[in-house]
N, C-alpha and C positions, 0 to 999 in steps of 0.2 A: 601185663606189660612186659616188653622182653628187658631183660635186664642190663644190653648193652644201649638201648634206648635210654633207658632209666640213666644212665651214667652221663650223659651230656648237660641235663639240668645244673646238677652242682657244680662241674667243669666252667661253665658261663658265669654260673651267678661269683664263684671265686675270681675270675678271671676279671668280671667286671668292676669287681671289690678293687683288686689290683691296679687297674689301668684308672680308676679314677682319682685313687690317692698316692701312689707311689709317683718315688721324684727319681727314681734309680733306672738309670737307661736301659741296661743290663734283663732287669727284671721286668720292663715291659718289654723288649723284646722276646725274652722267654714266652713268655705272656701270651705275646700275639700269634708268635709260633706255634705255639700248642691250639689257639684256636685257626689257626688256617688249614689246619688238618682236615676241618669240616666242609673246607671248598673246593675239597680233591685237588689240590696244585699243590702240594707238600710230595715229600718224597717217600711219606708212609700215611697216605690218609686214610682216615677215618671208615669204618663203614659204610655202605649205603646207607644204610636204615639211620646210623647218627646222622652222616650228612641231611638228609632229608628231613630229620626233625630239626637240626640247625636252623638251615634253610626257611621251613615253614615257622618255627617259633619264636628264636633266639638271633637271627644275623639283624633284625632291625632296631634291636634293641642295640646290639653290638656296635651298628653302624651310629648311632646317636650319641654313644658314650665316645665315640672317636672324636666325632666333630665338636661334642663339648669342650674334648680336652684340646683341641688344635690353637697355638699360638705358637709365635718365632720360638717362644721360649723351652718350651716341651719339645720341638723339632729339634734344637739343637744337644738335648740331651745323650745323643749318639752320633759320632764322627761323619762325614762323608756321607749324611745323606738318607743312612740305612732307615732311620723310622717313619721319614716323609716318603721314603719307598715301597717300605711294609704298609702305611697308612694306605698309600692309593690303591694297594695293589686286591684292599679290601670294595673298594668300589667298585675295582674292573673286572674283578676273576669271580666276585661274587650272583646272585639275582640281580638282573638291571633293574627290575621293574622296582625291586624295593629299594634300591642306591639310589633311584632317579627322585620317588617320595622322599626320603629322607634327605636327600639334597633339595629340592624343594619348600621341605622345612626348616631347614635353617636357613633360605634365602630369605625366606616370606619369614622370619623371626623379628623382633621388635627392634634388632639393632637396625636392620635394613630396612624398615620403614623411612619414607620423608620426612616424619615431623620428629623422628628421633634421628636419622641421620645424621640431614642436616645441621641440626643443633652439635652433635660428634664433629663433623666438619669445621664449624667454626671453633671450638675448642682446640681441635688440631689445631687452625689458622695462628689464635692467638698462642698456640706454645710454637711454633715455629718463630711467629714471630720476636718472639720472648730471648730466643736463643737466635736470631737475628741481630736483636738491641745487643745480647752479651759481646757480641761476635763484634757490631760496631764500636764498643768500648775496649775492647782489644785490638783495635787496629786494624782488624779484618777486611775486606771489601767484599761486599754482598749483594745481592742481588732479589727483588720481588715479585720479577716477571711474572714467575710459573705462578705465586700466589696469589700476584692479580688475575689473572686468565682463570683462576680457579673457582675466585670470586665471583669475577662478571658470567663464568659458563652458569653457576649456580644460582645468580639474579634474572640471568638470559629464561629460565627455565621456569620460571616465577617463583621462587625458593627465596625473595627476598628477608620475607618476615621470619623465616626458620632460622637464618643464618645470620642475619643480620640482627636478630634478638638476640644470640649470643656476642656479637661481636662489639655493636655499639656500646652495649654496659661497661663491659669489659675496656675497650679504645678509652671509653667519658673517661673510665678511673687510672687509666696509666698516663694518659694526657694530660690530665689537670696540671701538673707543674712538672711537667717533665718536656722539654726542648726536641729532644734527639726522639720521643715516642711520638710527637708531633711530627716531625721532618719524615718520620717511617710512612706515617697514616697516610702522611700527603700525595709519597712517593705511589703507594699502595693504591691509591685513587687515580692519581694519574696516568699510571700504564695497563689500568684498564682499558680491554679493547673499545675504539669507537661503538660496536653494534651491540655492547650490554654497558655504555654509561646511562642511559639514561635507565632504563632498567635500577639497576647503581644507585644514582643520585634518587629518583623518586621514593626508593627505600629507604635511602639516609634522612630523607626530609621528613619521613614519617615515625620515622624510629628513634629523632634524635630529639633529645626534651628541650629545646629551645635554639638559639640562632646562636651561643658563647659555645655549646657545645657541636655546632656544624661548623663555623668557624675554625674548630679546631682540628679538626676530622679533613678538613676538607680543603683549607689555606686558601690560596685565593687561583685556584682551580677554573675559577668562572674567566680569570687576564690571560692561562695558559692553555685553554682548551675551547675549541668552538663549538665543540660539539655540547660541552658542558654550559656554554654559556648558550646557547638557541635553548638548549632542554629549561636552565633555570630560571630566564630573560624571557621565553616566548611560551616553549610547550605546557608548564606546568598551568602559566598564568593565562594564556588568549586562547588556547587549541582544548584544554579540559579544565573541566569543574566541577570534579568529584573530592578534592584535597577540602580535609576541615579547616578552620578558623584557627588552629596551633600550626598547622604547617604551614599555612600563607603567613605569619607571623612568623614563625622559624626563615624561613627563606630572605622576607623581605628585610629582617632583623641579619641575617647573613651579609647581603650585599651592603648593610649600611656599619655596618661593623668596622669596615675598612675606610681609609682615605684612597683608595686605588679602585674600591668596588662601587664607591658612592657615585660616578658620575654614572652607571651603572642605573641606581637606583632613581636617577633623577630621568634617564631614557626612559627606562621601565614607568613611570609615572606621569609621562608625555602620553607615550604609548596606551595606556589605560584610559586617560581622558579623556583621548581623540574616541577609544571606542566607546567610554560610558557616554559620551556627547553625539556618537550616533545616528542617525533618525531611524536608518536601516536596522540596527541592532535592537533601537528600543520597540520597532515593530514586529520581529523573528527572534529576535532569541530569548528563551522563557523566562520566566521570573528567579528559577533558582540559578542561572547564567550573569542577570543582571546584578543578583544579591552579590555573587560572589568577585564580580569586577569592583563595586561599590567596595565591598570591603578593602580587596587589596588596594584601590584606592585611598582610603583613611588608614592603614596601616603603613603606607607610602607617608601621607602627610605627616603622619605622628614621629616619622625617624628625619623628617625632613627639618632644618629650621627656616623660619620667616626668612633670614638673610637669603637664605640656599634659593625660594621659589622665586623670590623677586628677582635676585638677581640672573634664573636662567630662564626665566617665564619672553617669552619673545610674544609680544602682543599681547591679546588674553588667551585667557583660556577656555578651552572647549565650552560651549552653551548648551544645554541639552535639550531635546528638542521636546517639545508638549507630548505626556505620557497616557497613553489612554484609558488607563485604568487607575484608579488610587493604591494599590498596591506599586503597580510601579513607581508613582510619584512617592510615594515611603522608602520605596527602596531608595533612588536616586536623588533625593532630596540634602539627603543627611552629608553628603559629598562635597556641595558648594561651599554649606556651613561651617565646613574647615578649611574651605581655602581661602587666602589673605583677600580684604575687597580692595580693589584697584584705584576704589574713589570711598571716600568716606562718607561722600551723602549717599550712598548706597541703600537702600531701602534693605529693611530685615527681611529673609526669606519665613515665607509663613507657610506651613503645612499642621496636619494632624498629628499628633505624638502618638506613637502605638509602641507595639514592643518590638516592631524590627527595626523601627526608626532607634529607638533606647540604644537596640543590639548595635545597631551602627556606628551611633554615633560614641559609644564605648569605647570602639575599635580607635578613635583617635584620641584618645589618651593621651601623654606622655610615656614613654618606656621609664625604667627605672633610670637612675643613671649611671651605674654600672654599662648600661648599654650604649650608651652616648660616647662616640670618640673623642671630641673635645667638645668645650665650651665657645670654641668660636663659629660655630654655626650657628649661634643662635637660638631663642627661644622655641620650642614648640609650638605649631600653628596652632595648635586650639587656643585660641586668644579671646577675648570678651565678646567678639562677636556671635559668638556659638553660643553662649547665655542668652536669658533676658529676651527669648524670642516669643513673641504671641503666638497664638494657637489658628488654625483658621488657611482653606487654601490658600497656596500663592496666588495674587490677581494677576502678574503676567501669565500663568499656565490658563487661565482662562479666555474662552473665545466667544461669550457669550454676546460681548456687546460688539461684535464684528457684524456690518452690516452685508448680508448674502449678495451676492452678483445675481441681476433679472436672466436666469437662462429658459424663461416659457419660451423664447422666439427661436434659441438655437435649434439647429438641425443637424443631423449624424452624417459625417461627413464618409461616403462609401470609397473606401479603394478599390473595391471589388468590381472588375467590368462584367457585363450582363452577356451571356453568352448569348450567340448567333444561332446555332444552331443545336438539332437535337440530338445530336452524336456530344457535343460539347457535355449538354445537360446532366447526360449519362456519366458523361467524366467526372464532372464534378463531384455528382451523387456520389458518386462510388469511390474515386481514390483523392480528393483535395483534400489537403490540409486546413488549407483559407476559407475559413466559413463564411465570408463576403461572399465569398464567388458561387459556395455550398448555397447558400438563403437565395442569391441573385436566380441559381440556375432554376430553382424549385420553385421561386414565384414565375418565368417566364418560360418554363415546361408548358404549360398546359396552350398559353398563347402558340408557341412556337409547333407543337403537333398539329393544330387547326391549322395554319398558314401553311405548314409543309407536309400533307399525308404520306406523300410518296418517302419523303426519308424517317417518318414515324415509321412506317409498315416497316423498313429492312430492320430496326431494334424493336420491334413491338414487343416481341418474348421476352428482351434483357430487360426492357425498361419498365415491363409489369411485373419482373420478380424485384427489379430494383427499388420498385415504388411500393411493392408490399412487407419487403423487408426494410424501408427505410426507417430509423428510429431519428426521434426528434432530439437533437442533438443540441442547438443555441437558442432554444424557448422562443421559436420563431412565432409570432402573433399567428393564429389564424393555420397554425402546421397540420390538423388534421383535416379542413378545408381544403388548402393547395394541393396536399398527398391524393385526395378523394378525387377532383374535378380532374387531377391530370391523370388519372388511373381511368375515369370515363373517357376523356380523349381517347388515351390511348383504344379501348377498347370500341368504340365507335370504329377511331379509323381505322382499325384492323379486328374483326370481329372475329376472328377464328379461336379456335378452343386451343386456351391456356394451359396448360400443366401447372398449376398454380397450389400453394402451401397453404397461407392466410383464408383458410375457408368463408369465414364471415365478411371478411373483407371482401374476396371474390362476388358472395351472393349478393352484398350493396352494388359493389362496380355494375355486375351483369343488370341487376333490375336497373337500374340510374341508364345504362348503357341503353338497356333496350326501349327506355321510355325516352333514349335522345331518338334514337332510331325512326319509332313510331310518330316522331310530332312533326308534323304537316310542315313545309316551308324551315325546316331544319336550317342553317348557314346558310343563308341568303347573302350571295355573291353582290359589291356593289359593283356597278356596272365602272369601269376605266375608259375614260376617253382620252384621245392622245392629246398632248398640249400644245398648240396653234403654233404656227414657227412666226417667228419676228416679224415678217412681211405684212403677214394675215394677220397680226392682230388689227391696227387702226380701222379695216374694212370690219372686222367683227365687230369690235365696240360703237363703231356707226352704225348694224345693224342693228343690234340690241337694245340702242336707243331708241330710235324712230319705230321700231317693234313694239317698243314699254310706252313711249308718247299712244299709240293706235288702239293700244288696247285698253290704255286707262280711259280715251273718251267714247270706244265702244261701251266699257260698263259704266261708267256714269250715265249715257244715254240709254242704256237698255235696262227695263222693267221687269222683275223679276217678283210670281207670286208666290213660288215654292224654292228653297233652299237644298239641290238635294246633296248629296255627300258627295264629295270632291277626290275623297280617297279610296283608291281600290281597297279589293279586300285580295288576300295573299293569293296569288298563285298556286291553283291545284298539283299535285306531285303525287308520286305515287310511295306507299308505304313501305321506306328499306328494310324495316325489320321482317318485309313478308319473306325476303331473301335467304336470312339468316338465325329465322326463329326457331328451326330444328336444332342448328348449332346451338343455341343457347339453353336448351329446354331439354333435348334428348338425355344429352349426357351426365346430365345432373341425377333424373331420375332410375339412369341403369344403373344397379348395382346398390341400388340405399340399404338393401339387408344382407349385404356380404358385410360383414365384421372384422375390422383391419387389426395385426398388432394395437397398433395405438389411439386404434379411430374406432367407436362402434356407433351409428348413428342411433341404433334401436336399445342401446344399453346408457352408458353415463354420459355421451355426450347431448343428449336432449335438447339440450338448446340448438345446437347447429342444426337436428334436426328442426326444429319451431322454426328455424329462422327458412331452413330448405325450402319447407311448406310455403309458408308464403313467399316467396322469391318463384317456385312457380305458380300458385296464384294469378302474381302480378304478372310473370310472363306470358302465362293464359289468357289475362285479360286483354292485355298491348297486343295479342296475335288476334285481335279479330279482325275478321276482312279477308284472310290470309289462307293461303291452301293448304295449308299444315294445321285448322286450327282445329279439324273433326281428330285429326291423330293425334294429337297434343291434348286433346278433350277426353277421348276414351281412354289414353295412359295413363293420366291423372285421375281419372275417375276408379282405375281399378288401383289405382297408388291411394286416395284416399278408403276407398274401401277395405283395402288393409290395416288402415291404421284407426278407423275408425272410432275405436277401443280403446286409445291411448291413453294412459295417466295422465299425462300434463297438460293443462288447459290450455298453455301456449299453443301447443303440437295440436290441438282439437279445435284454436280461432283458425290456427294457419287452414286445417280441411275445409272448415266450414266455406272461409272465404274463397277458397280454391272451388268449391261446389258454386258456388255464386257465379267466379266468373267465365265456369263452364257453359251456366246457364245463358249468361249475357253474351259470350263470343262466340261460342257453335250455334250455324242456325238452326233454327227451330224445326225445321223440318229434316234435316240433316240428323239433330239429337232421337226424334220418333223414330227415324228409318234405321240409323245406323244401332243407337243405344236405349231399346226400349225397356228390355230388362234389366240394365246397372238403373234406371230410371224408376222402376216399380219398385225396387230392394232401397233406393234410397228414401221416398217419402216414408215408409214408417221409421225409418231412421232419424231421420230429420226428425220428423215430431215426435220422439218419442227423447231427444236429445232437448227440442223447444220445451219438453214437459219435465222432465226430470234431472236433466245436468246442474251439479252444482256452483258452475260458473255461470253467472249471468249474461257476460259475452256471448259466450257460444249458446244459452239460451234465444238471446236478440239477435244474432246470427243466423240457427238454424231458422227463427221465425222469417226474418228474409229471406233463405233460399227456400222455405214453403211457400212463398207469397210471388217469387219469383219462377216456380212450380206450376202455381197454379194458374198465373198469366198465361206460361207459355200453355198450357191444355187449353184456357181461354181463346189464344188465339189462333189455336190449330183448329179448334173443334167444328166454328162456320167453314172453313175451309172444306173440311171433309165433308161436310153435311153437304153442301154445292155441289 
């Protein structure tokens, strides 16, 4: 090691020696002198090489024993400034990065923590104020602005408990019998800013061991301040209910302490009744919200006397209305029991004694009387009535023997008008509020599309995404019925292909649809005749007569040996779904083995396929008669032949029966000509499915579409033989 290196060690550690116990101004300047040489800003510094082990070893040690020693008192050991100058000058001309850590940690050190601060803060507070008091006994005139502002910024900040746990101990013991430490406290409370009282006053209420020692602290603050009187009169007691059972005694023991704050106390306990009496309150607001109304309520009574309620009680007092649970009625029970009864035949309130009932009714005690301002208010309401009471519900809180009103015959009276038309319908569905109008338009949707196709067809596309996204919203009887039948409307009276989400859904609409399609005498029209005008009736109604006279004595004269049917049978029409069975049938089956992000028919969604299968099936079968039904026959036949094989039984009824109703709807000689060979490759399939599958369906299945096999070779075969 070079030996001018070596020499910095001991220089520091003497130096350090020096600056920590020396009180000689002189000799810490020498001091600091000698080591500023190692920050090259001296006017003979140091080597490199010292500097640099300074630097790297020794400056943050250096820097720590500064800030140890910094107070007024050590600064002022040299004239004008010099060693608060020398001091900084070790910050600024030194390494930042290590001045910056070491200032750092004496920020973040124990004094400047908040639960040690603050606690330092009120100590301050109270010796200020100490030498305030001396100052007022001298004559002086003073002032507590800045100390108030100082206060309320530090309760603003929620710092109550820290500062106010030194302050209040300290206030209890110089107030106790001192006048002038009283009038300070009050003044100190006072010109607290409005936007940290209550902040302020919630701390004192909690911090202060009873209502003689808020009293004192706080005078009568509640007749000088409004801000102070809403926070201790309204916010602590109606707006929250987190304060324990000492502090609601602390407070309401405040206000009754005085002859000035009492009528105070008597508002406050209006106030309370009205809301423990309620009906709203006792059905919304919880059980720990009613406890703690109940109490301030009997802690009210207890500072109150008999004279004081009677004579401000204006009619009665609040009735509480029937609680619906026995917990409540515990809670709110114990409350009556201490107020004075207005008639002495009064019947005794009866409830179950438990232990919150106990806890309650504790609460109205008497105070000591110490607490009591005079004697002429009277005795304490807990008077003989609150004894001596049986056990057992109250019978007025009971409704048992109330006889029920007959409402079998009532009927639900609708505000809701029933839309007109099917643009309305859609409105509703989609943006109303009013679920009259929601229910009304969804029961007379389905009507409304048959009566009107022409204005169905311009919303067909919005009102079948509207109907398969509809969600049942007011437990409408009968809601997946009406959503179903008007989703078949719709698609009847506009058959065209959907873009649609709701897959299963789709495949019921479309079969439902095409099986309205296919049925013979579909909406039969009743025929409208015009209505006779005024002239024409009399001549009508004479015919109609002497008509019905001629005809009843032709059949009573005429003999009749046979009966035969009087009613037609429907009217032949031709099949609409022959129109549009490609549209319903094609598009389903192109594309079933392309595998979507989220859709794979031939992987986990299985069922949608089962359900496919049969949805064309059925549309196979309804296209008989029809000229699409040989193309629709061999599509599906080479669609089942792919999937012949399928794991799930579902997905293997749906083939089967789709082979069935290949059979029944292409004709017989159209199948030989067009599809002889899908026809050879199915029979050993078939029975080889009727022998061995382990589902019995599709066993009973395939043996019908054998049976249905060997008809049609039955009845091809005279043919050919001719």
């Amino acid at each position: 090691m070079d030996p001018g290196q070596s020499a910095v060690l001991p220089t520091v550690r003497e130096a350090l020696r020096t600056l920590s116990s020396s009180e000689d101004g002189d000799c810490i300047l020498s001091t600091l002198g000698s080591l500023k040489r190692y920050l090259g800003g001296a006017e003979s510094p140091a080597p490199p090489g010292e500097q640099e082990e300074f630097a790297r070893r020794h400056f943050s040690d250096v820097l720590r024993c500064l800030v140890g020693r910094l107070s007024p008192g050590w600064l002022e050991l040299l004239p004008d400034g010099q060693l608060e100058d020398l001091w900084a000058s070790f910050f600024l001309e030194g390494p930042a990065d290590q001045a910056f850590l070491v200032l750092m940690e004496s920020i973040e050190g124990a004094p400047f923590l908040p639960q040690n601060y603050f606690p330092l803060l009120g100590e301050e507070i109270v010796r200020v104020l100490q030498a305030l008091v001396d100052s007022l006994r001298g004559g002086w005139d003073c002032s507590v602005s800045f100390l108030s502002q100082v206060l309320g910024k530090a309760c603003v900040h929620g710092r109550q408990k820290e500062i106010l746990g030194v302050l209040v101990p300290r206030l209890t013991a110089l107030t106790r019998a001192n006048c002038l430490w009283q009038r300070v406290c009050w003044r100190l409370v006072e010109c607290v800013p409005d936007r940290a009282m209550e902040a302020l006053l919630t701390g004192l209420v909690e911090a202060a061991l009873g209502p003689e020692v808020l009293s004192r602290l706080l005078g009568n603050l509640v007749m000088k301040s409004k801000k102070a009187q809403f926070v201790m009169t309204r916010k602590i007691l109606f707006l929250q209910y987190r304060y324990s059972t000492p502090m609601l005694q602390s407070l309401l023991g405040y206000l009754a302490m005085d002859s000035q704050r009492r009528p105070l106390l008597i508002q406050v306990l209006k106030e309370l009744l009205e809301t423990w009496g309620s009906s709203s309150a006792i059905r919304h607001a919880s059980l720990p919200q009613q406890c703690y109304v109940s109490k301030a309520v009997l802690i009210c009574l207890a500072h109150l006397g008999e004279a004081e309620l009677r004579d401000s009680r204006e009619g009665e007092w609040a009735v509480r209305a029937p609680c619906p649970t026995l917990d409540l009625q515990s809670c709110g029970l114990p409350a009556p029991l201490a107020l004075p009864p207005a008639d002495s035949s009064l019947c005794a309130l009866q409830y179950e004694e438990d232990e919150l009932s106990r806890e309650l009714l504790a609460l109205a005690a008497p105070p000591p009387a110490a607490d009591s301002p005079s004697e002429e208010h009277g005795l304490p309401v807990v008077c003989s009535w609150v004894t001596g009471r049986p056990t057992g519900l109250c019978c007025f809180l009971s409704d048992d023997e109330l006889v029920p009103y007959d409402m079998s015959g009532d009927r639900e009276l609708k505000s809701g008008k029933t839309p007109a038309y099917v643009r309305d319908c859609v409105e509703a569905l989609t943006s109303s509020e009013d679920w009259e109008r929601w229910e009304a338009a969804l029961r007379a949707l389905e009507g409304l599309i048959i009566r009107s196709p022409a204005a169905a067809r311009e919303v067909s596309v919005e009102l079948a995404k509207v109907l398969l996204h509809l969600e049942e919203k007011t437990s409408v009887v009968g809601f997946e019925g009406l959503r179903q039948r008007a989703l078949v409307a719709v698609v009847v009276t506009d058959p065209q292909p959907l873009v649609l989400r709701q897959r299963m859904d789709i495949l019921d609409v479309l079969t439902l649809a095409a099986q309205e399609l296919s049925r013979p005498g579909r909406l039969p029209k009743t025929p409208q005749c015009g209505s006779p005008s005024p002239a024409s009736q009399p001549s009508s109604t004479q015919a109609s007569a002497w008509r019905a006279v001629v005809e009843e004595r032709i059949r009573s004269k005429t003999r009749r040996f046979t009966q035969g049917s009087a009613r037609r049978g429907p009217d032949a029409s031709p099949n609409e779904f022959n129109l549009v069975a490609g549209y319903f049938f094609f598009p389903l089956i192109r594309h079933f083995d392309r595998p979507l992000v989220t859709f794979d028919l031939l992987g986990e969604d299985q069922l949608v396929l089962g359900r496919l299968v049969h949805t064309l099936g059925a549309l196979m079968y309804l296209a008989v008669n029809t000229t699409v039904a040989v193309a629709m026959g061999k599509a599906l036949l080479e669609f089942v032949w792919t999937l012949r094989f399928h794991g799930d039984a579902y997905v293997r009824r749906g083939l089967l029966s789709a082979v069935s109703s290949i059979l029944l709807s292409v004709p017989a000689e159209r199948l030989l000509a067009d599809l002889p060979d899908e026809l050879l490759e199915a029979q050993p399939w078939l029975a080889d499915v009727a022998e061995q599958d382990p589902d019995e369906d599709c066993r009973v299945l395939a043996v019908k579409a054998l049976l249905l096999l060997e008809k049609l070779k039955g009845t091809l075969l005279p043919l050919s033989s001719s």
